[in-house]
C-alpha positions in Angstrom: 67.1 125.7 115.9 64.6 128.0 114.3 64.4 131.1 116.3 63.5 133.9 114.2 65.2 136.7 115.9 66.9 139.1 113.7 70.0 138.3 116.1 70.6 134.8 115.1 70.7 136.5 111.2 73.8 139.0 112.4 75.7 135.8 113.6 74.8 133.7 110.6 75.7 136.7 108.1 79.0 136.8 110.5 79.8 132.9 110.6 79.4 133.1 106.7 82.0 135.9 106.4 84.5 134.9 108.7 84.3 131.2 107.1 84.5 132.8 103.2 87.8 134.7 104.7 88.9 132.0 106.5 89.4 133.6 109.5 89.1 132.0 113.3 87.2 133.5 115.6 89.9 134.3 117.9 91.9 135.9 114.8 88.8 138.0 114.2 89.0 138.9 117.5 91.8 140.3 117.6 91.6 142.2 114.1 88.6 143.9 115.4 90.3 144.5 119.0 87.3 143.0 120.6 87.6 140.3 122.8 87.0 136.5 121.6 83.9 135.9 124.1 82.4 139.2 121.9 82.9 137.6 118.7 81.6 134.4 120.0 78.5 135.3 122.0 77.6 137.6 118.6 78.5 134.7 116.0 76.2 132.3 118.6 73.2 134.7 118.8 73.6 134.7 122.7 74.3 138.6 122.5 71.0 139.8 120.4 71.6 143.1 120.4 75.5 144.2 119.8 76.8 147.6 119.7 77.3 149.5 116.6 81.0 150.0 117.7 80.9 146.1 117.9 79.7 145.4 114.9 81.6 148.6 113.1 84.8 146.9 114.3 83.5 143.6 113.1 82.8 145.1 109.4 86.1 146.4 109.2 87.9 143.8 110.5 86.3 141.4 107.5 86.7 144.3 105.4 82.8 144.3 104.7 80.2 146.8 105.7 77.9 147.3 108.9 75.0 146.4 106.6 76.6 143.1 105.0 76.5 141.9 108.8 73.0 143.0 109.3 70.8 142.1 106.1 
């Protein structure tokens, strides 16, 4: 499972948060007021390319910034 998109990085950056705050997917979900197939398909990678709102709304649910998701 080595693909090198940037992509995969945003859902490994987010799978590592999420896990540190020990939040479920579907509680993320709902903090960020996204819907759980968002938060999964961008923890997965199978949604390369998510919105800024998305991932804004990710950030703040986790209470981290847009670039701590991104790096």
């Amino acid at each position: 499972m080595s693909n090198n998109n940037p992509q995969s990085k945003i859902g490994k950056n987010l799978k590592k948060l999420r896990q540190e705050k020990g939040i479920s997917q579907d509680r993320l979900s709902k903090l960020a007021d996204l819907s759980l197939n968002t938060v999964v398909t961008v923890e997965s990678g199978a949604n390369p390319n998510p919105t800024i709102e998305t991932l804004t709304r990710i950030a703040k649910a986790l209470d981290v910034g847009v670039d701590d998701l991104i790096k």
